[in-house]
DRENGU-54783 format. One record per residue: residue in one letter; x, y, z of N, C-alpha, C, O, CB in turn. Coordinates in steps of 0.2 Angstrom, whole numbers, padded with zeros to 4 digits, always signed. Atoms other than C-alpha are relative to their C-alpha. Glycine has a CB too. Layout:
BEGIN
AXYZXYZXYZXYZXYZ...
//
This chain:
BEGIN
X+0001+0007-0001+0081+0253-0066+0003-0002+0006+0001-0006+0011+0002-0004-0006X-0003+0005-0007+0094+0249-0053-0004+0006+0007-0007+0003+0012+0014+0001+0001X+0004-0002-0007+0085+0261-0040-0004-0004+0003-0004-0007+0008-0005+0005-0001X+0008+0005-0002+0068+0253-0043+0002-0008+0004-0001-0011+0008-0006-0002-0011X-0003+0007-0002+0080+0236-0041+0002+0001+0008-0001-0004+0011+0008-0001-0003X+0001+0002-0006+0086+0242-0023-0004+0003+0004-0002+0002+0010+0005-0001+0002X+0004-0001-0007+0071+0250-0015-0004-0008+0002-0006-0010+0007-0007+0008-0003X+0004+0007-0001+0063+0232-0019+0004-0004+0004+0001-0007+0008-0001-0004-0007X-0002+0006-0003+0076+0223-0013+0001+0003+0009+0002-0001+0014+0008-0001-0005X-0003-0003-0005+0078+0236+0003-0007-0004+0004-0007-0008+0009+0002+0011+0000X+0005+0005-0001+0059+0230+0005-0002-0006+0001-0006-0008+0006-0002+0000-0004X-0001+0007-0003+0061+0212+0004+0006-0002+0005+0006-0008+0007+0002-0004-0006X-0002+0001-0008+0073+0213+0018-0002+0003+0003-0002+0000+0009+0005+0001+0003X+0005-0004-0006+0063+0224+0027-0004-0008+0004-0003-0012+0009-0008+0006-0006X+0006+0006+0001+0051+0211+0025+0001-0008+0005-0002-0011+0009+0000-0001-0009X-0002+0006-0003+0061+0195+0029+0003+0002+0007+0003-0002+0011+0006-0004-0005X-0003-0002-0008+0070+0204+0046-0007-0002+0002-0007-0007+0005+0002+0009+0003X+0004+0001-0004+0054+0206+0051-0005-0009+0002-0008-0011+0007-0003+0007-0002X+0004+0007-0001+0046+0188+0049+0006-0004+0003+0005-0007+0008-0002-0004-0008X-0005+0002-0004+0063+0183+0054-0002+0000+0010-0001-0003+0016+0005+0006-0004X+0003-0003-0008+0057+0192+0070-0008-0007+0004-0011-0011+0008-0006+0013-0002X+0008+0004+0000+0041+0183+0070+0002-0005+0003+0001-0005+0009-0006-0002-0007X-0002+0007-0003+0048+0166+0073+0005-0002+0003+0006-0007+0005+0001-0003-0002X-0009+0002-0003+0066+0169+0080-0004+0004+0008+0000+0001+0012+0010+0006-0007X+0002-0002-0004+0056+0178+0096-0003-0004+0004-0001-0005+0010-0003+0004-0002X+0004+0005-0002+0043+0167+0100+0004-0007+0005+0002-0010+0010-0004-0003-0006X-0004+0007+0000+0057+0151+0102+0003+0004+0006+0004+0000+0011+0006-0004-0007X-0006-0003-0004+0068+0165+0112-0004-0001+0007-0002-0004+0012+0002+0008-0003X+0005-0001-0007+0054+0169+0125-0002-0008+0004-0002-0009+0010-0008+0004-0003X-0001+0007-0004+0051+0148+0126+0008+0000+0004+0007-0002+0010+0000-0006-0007X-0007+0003-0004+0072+0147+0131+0000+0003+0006+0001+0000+0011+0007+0001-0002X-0001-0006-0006+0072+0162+0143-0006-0003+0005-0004-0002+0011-0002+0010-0004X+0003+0001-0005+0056+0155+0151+0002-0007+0003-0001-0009+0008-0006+0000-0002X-0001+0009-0002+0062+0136+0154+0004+0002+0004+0005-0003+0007+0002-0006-0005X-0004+0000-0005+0075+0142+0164+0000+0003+0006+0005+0003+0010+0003+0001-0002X+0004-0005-0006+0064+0153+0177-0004-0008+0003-0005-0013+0001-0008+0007-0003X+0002+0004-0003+0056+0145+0192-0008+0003-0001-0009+0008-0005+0003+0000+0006X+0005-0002+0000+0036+0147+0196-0002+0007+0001-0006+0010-0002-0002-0003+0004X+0000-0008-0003+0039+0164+0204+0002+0002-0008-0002+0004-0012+0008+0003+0008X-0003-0004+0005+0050+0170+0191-0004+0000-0007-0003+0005-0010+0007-0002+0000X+0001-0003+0004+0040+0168+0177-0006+0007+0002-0008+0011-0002-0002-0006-0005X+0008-0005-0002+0024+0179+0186+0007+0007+0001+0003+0011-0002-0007-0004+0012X-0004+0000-0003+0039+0189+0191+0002+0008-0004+0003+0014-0004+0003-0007+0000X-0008-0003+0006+0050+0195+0177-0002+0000-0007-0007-0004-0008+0007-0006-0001X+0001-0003+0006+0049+0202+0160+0000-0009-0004+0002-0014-0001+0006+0006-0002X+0003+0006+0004+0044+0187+0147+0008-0003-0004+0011-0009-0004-0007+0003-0006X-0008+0000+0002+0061+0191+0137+0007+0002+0006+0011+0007+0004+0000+0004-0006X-0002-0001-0006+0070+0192+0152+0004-0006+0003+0001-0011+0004-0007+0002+0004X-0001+0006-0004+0081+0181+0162-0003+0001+0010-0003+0007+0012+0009-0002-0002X+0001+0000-0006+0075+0177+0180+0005-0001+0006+0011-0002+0005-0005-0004+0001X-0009-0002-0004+0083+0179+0196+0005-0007+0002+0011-0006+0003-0002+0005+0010X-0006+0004-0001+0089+0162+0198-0001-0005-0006-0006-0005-0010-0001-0004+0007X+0000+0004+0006+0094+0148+0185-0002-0006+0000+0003-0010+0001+0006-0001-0002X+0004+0006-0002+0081+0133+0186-0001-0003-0006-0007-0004-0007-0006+0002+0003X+0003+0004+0006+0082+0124+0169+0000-0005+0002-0005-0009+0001+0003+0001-0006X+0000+0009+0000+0089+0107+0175-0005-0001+0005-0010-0005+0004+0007-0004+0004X+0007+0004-0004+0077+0107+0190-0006+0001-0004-0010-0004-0004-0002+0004+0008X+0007+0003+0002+0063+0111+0179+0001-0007-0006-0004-0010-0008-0005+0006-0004X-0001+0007+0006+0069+0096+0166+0000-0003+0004-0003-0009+0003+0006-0002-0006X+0001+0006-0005+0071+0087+0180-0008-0002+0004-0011-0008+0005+0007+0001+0007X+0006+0000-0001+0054+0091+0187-0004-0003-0004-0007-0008-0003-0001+0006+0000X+0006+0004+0006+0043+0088+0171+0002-0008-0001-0003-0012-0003+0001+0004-0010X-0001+0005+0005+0052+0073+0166-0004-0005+0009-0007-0011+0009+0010-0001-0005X+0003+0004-0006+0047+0066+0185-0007+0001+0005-0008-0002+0009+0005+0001+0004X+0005+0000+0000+0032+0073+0187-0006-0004+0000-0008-0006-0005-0001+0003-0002X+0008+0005+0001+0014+0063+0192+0002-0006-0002-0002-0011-0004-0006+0001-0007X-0003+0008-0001+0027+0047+0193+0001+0000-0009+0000-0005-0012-0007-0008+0004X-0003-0001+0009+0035+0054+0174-0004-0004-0005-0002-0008-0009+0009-0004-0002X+0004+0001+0007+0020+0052+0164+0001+0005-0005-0004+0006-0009-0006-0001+0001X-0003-0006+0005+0031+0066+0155+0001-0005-0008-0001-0006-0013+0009+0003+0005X-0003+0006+0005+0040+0051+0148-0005-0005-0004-0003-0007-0009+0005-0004+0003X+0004+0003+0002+0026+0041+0145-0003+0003-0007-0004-0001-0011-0004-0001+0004X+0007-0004+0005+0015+0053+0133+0008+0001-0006+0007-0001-0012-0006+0012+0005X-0003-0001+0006+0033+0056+0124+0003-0007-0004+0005-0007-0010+0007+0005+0003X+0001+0005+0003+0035+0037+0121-0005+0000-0005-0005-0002-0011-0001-0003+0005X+0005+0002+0005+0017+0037+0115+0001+0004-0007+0000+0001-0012-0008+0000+0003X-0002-0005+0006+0022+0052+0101+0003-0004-0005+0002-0005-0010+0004+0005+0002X-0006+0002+0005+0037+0044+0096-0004-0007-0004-0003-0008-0010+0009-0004+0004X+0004+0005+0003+0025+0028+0094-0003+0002-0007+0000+0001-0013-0005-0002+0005X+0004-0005+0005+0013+0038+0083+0004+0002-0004+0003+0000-0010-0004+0008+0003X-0002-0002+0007+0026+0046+0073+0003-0007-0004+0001-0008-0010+0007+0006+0000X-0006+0007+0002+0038+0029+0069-0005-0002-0004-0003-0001-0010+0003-0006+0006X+0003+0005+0002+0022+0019+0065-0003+0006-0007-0002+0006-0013-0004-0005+0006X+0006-0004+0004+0007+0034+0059+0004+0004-0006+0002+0004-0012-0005+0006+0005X-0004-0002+0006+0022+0044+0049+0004-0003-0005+0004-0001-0011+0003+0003+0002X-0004+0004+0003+0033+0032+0044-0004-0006-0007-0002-0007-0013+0002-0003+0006X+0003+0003+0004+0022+0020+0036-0006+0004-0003-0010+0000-0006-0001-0005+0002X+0001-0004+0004+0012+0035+0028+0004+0003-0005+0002+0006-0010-0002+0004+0003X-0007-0003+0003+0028+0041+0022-0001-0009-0009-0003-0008-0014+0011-0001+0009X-0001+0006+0004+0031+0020+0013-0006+0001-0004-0004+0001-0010+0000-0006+0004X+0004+0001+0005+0012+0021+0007+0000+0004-0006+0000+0002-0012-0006+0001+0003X+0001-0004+0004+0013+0037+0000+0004+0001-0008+0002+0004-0013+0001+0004+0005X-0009+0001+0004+0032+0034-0010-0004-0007-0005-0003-0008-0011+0010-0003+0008X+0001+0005+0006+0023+0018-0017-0008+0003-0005-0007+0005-0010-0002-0008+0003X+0006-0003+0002+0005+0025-0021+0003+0005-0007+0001+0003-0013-0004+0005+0009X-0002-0007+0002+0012+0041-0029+0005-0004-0007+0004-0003-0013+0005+0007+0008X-0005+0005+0007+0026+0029-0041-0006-0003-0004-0007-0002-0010+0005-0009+0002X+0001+0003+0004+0014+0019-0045-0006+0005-0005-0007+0004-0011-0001-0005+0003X+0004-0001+0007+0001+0031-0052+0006+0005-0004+0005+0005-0010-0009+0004+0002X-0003-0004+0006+0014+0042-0060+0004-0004-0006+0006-0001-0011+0005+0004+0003X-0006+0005+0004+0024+0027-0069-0006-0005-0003-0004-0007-0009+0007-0006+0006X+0004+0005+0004+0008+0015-0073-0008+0005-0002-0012+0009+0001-0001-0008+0006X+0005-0003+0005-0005+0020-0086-0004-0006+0003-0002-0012+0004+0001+0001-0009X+0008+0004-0001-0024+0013-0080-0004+0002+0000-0003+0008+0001-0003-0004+0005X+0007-0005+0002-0041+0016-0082-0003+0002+0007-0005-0003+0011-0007-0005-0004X+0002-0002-0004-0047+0027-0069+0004+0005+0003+0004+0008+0008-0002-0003+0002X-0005-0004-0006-0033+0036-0065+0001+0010+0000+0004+0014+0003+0008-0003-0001X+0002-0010-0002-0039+0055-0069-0006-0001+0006-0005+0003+0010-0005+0008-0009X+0006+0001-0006-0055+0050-0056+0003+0000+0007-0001+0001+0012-0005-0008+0000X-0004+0005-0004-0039+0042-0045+0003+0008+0002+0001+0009+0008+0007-0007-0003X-0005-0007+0001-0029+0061-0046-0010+0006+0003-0010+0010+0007+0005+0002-0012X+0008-0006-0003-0050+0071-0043+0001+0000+0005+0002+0006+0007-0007-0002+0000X+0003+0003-0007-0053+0062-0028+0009+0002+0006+0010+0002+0012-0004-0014-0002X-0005-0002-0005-0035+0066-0022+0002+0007+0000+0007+0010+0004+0005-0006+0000X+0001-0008-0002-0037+0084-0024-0005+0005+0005-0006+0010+0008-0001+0002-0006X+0007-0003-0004-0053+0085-0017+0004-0003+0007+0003+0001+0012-0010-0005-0002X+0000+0001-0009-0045+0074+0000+0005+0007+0002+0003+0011+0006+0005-0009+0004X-0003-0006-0001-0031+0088+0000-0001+0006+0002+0002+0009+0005+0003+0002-0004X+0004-0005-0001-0044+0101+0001-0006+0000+0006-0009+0004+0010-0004+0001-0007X+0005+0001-0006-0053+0094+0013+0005+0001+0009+0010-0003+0009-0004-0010-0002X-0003-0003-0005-0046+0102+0031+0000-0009+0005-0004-0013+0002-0004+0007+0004X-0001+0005-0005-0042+0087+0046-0004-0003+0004-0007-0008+0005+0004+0002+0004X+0005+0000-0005-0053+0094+0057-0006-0001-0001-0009-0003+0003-0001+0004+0002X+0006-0001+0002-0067+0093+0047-0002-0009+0000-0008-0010-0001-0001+0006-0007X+0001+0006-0001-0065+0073+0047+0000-0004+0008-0002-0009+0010+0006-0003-0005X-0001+0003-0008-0060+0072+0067-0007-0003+0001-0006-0008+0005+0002+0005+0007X+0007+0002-0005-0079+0068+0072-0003-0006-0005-0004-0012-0004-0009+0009+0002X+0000+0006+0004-0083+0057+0058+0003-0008-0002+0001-0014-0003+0001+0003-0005X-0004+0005-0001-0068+0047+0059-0001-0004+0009+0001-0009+0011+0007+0003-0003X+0000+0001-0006-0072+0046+0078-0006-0005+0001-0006-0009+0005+0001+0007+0004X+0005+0004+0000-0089+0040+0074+0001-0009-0002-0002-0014+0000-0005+0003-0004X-0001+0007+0006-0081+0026+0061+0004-0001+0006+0000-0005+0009+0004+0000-0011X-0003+0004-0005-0069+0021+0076-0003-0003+0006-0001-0008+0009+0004+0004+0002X+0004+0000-0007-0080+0022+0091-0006-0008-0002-0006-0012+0003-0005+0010+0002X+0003+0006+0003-0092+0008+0080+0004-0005+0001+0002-0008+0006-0001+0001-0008X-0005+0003-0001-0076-0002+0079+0001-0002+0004+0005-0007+0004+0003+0002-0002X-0005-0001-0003-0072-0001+0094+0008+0003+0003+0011+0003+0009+0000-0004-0001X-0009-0003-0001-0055+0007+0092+0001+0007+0004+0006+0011+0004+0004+0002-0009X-0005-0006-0002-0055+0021+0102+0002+0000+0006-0001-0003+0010-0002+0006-0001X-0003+0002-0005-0046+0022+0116+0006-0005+0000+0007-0008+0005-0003-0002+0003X-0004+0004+0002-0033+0013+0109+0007+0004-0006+0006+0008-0010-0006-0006-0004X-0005-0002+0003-0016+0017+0100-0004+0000-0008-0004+0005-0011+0007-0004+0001X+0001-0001+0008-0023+0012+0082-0006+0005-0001-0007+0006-0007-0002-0007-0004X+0003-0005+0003-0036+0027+0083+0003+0004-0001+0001+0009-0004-0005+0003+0003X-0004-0005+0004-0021+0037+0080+0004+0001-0005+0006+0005-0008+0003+0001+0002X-0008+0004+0006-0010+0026+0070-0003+0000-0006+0000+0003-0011+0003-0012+0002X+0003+0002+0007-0023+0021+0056-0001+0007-0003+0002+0008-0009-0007-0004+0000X+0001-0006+0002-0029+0039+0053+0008+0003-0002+0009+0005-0008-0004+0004+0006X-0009-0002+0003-0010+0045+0052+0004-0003-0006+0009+0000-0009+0005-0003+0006X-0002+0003+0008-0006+0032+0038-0004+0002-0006-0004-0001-0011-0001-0009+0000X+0004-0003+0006-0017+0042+0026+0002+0008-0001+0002+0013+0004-0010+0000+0002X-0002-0006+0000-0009+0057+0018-0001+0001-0006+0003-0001-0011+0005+0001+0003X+0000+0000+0007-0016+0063+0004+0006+0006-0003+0008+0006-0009-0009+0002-0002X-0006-0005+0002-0004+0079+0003+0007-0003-0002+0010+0000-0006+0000+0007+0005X-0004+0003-0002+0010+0067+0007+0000-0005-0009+0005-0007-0011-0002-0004+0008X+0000+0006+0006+0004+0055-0010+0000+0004-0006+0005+0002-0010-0007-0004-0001X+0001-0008+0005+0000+0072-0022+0008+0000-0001+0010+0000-0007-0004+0008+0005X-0004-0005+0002+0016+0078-0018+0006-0007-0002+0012-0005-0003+0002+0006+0005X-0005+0004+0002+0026+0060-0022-0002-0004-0007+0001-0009-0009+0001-0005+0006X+0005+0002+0005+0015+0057-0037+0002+0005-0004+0002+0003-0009-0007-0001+0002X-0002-0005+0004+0020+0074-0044+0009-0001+0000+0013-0002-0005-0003+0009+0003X-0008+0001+0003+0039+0071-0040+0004-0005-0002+0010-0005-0003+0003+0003+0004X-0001+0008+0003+0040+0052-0046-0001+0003-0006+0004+0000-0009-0005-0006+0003X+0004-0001+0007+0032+0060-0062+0008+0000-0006+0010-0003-0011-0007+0010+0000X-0006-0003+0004+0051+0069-0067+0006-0003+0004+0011-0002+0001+0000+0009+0001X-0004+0004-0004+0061+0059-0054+0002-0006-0003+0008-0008-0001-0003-0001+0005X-0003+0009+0002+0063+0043-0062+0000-0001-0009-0006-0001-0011-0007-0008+0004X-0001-0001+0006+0067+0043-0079-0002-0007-0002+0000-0012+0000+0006+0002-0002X+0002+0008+0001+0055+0030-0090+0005-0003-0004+0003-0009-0004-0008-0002-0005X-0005+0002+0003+0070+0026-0099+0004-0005+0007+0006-0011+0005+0004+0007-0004X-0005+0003-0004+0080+0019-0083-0004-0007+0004-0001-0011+0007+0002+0006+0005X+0004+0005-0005+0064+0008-0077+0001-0005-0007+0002-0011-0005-0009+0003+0004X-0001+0005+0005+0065+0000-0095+0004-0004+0000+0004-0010-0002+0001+0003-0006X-0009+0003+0002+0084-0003-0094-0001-0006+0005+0000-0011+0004+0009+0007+0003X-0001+0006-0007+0081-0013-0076-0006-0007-0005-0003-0013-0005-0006+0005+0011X+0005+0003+0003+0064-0021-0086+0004-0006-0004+0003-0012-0003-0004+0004-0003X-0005+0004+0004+0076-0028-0100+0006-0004+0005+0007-0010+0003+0004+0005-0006X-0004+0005-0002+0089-0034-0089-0002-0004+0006+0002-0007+0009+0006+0002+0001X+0004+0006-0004+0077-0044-0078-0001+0002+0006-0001-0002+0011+0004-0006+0000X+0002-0005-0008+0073-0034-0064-0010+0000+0001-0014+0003-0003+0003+0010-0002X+0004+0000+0002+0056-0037-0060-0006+0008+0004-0002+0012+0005-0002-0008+0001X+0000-0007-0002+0044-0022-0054+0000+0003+0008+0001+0009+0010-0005+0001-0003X+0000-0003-0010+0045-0023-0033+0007+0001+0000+0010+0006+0002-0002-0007+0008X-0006-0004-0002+0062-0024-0036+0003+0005-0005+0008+0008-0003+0004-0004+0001X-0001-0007+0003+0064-0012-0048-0001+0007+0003+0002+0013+0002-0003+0000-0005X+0004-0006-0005+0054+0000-0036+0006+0002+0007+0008+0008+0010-0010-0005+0005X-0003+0000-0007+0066-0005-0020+0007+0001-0001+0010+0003+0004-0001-0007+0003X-0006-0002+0003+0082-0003-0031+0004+0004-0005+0010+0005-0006+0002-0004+0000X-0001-0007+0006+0081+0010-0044-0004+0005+0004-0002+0010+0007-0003-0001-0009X+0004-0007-0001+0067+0021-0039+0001+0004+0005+0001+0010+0004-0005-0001+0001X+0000-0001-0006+0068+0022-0021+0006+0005+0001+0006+0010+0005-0001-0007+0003X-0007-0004+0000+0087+0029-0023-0002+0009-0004+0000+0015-0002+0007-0005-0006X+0000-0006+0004+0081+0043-0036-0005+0003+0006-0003+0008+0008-0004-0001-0009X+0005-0005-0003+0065+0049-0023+0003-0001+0004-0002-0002+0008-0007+0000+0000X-0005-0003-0006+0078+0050-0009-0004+0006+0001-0009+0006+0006+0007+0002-0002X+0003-0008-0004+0073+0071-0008-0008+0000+0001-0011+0003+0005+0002+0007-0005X+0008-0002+0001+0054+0069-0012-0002-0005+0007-0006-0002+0011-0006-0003-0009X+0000+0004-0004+0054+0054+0001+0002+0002+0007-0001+0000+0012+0004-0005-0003X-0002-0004-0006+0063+0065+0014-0004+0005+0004-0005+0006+0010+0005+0004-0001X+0003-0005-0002+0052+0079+0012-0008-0003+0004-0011-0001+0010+0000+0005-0007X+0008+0000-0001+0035+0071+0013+0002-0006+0007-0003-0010+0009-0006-0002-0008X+0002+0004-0007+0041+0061+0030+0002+0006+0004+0002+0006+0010+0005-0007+0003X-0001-0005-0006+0045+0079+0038-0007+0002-0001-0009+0003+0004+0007+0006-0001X+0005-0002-0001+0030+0084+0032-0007-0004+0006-0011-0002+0010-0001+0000-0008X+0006+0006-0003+0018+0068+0040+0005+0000+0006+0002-0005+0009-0002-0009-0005X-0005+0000-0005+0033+0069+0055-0005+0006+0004-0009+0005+0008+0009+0002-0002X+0002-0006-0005+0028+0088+0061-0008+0000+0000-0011+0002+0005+0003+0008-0003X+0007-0003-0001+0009+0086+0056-0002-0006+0007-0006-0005+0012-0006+0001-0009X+0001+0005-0005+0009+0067+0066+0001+0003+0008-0003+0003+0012+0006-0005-0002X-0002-0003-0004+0020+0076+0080-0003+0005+0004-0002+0006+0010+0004+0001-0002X+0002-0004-0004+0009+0090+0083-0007+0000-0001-0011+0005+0000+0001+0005-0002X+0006+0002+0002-0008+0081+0079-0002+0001+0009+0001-0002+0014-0002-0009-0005X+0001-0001-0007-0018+0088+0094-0009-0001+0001-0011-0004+0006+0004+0008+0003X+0008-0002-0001-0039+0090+0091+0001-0009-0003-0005-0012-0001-0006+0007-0005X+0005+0009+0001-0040+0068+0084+0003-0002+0006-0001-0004+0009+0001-0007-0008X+0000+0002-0008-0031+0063+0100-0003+0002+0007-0003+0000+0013+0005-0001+0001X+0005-0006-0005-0042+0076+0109-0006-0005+0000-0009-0006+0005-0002+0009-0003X+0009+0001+0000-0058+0067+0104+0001-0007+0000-0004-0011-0001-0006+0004-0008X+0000+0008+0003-0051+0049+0101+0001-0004+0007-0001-0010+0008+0008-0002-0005X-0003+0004-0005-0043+0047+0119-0002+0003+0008-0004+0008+0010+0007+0001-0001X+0004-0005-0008-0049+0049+0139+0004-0004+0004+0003-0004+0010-0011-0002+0001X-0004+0000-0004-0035+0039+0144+0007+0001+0003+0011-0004+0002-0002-0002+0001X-0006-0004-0001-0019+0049+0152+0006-0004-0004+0010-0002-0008+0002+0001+0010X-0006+0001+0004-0007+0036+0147+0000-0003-0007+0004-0006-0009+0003-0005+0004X+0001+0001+0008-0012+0034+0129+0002+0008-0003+0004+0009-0009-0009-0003-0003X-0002-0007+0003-0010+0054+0127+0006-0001-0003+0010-0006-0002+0001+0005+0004X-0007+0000+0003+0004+0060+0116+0002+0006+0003-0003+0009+0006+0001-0001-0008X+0001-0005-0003+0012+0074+0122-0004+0009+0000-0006+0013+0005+0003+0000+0000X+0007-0006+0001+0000+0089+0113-0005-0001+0005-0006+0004+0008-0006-0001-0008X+0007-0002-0005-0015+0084+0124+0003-0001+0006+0000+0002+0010-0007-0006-0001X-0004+0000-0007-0003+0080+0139+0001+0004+0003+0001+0003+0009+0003-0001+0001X-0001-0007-0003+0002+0097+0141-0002+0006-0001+0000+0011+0001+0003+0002+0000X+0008-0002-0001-0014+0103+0137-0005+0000+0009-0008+0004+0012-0004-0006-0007X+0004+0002-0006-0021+0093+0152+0006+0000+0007+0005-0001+0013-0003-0008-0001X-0008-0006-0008-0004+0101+0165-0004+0005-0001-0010+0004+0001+0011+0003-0002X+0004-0006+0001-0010+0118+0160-0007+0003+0002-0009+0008+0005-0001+0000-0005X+0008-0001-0003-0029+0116+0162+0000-0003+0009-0005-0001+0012-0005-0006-0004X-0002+0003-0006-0023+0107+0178+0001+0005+0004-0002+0007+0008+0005-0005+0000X-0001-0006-0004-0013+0122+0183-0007+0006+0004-0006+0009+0010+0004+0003-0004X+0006-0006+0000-0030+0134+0182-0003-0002+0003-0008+0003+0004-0003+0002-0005X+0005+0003-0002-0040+0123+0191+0000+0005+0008+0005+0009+0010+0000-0008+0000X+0001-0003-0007-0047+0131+0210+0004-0005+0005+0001-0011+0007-0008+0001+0003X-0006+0003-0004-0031+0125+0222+0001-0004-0002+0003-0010+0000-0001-0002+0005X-0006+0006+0006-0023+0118+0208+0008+0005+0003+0007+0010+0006-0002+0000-0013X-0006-0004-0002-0003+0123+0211+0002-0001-0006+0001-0006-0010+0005-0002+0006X+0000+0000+0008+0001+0132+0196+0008-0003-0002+0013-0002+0002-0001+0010-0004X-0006+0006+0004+0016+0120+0184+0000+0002-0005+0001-0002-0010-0001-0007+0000X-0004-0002+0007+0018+0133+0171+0007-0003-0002+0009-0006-0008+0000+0008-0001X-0007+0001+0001+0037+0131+0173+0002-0007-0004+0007-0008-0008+0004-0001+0006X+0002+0004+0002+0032+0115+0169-0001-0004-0007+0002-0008-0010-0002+0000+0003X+0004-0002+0006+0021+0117+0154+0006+0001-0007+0007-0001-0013-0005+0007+0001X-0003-0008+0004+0033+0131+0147+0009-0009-0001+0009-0011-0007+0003+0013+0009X-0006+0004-0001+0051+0116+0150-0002-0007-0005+0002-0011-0007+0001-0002+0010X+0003+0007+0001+0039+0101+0144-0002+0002-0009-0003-0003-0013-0008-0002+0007X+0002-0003+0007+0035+0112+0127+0008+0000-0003+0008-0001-0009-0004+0008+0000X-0006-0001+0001+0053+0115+0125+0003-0006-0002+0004-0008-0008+0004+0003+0005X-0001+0007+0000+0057+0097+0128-0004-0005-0008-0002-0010-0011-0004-0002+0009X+0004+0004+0005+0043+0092+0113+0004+0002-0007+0005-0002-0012-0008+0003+0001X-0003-0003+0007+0052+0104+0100+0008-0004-0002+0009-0006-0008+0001+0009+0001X-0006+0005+0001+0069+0095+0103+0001-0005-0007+0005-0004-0012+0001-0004+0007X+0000+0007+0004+0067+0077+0094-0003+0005-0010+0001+0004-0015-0009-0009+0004X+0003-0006+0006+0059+0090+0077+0007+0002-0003+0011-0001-0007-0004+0008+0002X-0006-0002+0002+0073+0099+0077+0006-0004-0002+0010-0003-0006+0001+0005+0005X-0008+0005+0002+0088+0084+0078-0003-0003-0006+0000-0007-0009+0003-0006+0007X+0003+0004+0008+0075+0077+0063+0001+0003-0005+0002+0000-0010-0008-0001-0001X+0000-0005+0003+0076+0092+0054+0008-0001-0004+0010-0003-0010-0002+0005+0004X-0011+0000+0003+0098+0094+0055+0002-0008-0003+0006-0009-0007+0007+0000+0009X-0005+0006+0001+0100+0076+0053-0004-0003-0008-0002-0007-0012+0000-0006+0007X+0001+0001+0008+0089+0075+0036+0002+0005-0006+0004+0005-0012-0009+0000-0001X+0000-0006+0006+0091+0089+0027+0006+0002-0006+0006+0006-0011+0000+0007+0005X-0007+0001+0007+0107+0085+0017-0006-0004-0004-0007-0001-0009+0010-0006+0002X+0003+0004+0003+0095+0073+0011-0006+0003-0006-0009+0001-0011-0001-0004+0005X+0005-0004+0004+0083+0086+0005+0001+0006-0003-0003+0008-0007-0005+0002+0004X-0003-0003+0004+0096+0097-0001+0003-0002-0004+0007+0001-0007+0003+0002+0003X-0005+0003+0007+0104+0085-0013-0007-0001-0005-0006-0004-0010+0005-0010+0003X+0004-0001+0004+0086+0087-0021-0002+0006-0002-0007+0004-0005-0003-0003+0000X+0002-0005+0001+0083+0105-0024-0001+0003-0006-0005+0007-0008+0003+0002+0003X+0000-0005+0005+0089+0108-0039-0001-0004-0005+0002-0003-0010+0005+0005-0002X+0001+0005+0005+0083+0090-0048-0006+0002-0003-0012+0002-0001+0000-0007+0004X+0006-0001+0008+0074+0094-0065+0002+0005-0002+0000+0007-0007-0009+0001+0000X-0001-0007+0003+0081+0111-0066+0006-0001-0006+0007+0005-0009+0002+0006+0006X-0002+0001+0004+0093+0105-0078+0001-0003-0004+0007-0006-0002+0001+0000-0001X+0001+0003+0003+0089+0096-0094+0006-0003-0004+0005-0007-0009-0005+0003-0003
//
């Protein structure tokens, strides 16, 4: 038995090194290239450093590039996540309470229909929703990103399953009896208990907001409403063009630059998503 225990376990590290590899590689070859110049990436090995050290000039480059519509497109992002994540995050934390805490008629039809949006892919709504916008008027405009962004059905699902065990109906009673009525019962009991579920599903609607790249592809045609996904999409295609001057260093500095604000989102929540890990595992 302990054999069969550590060929398995020798296996499951095997296993994790190597995925380990998978992603700890990729990020490596992003650092090693952001600090090469034009030459040096055509140049030099990929994992490789080059022959001179050019990271500030390229951060300084991208961010001043085409009169720093670097900074522009990373404005409009932050826009898109603050508003399209953020208040997808709010809908979602109330939506998800309320159907797990209130009994009404319709609400296995309410739970169908939000299995079925979950199953339904993004992409497969971009041309549809583009039609229902372009009707409207709205595209070309920040809210063809924003409104679409405040709908998250995986985001409601998953605060709707963890409000279910999260909030004890005994504790919403206790507030009920001593005169609490139910917004503020929502805003001063609940809201403390779904802390972790509340954290998770704004990192979740953060990275998919952040990296939403084919509906502002089809929504937008003009440079300073891009976010940065289609921005350094359209550097890149720029570079390839016949007697375009190629601005990979650019691209490669300006991708690096995008992962940053994620990552300081990530360290600076994740106590918060660690203080729920192990809520329900003991009765």
């Amino acid at each position: 038995m302990t054999t069969v225990k550590t060929k398995r376990s020798k296996v499951l590290t095997g296993v994790m090194v190597l995925y380990l590899l998978y992603t700890i590689v990729p990020l490596l070859w992003l650092l090693l290239s952001a600090t090469k110049t034009q030459d040096d990436l055509l140049a030099t090995p990929g994992l490789w450093f080059g022959n001179s050290f050019a990271f500030f000039t390229n951060v300084k480059d991208t961010l001043t590039y085409d009169g720093g519509i670097f900074l522009r497109w990373f404005g409009n992002t932050l826009l898109y996540v603050v508003v399209g994540a953020g208040g997808a995050t709010l809908l979602a934390t109330a939506a998800g309470y309320g159907l797990a805490k209130y009994q009404f008629a319709g609400r296995r039809a309410v739970f169908a229909v939000l299995l079925g949006a979950v199953a339904v892919p993004g992409t497969a709504l971009a041309v549809p929703t583009f039609l229902m916008f372009s009707n409207l008027g709205l595209t070309n405009t920040v809210w063809a990103i924003i409104i679409p962004s405040l709908v998250s059905p995986f985001g409601l699902y998953l605060m709707w399953v963890y409000s279910a065990d999260a909030v004890p109906p005994e504790l919403l009673e206790a507030a009920r009896i001593d005169g609490a009525g139910e917004v503020r019962t929502f805003f001063t009991v609940a809201l403390r208990l779904l802390s972790p579920g509340i954290v998770t599903t704004l990192l979740f609607a953060m990275v998919s907001t952040w990296n939403n790249y084919f509906l502002p592809l089809i929504m937008l045609s003009k440079p300073n409403l891009y976010p940065l996904t289609v921005g350094l999409t359209q550097w890149s295609n720029q570079a390839t063009g016949v007697g375009a001057r190629p601005i990979y260093n650019l691209v490669i500095t300006g991708s690096l630059l995008t992962i940053v604000p994620l990552v300081i989102a990530f360290l600076l929540l994740q106590r918060f998503w660690q203080s729920g890990l192990s809520a329900g595992s003991v009765k």
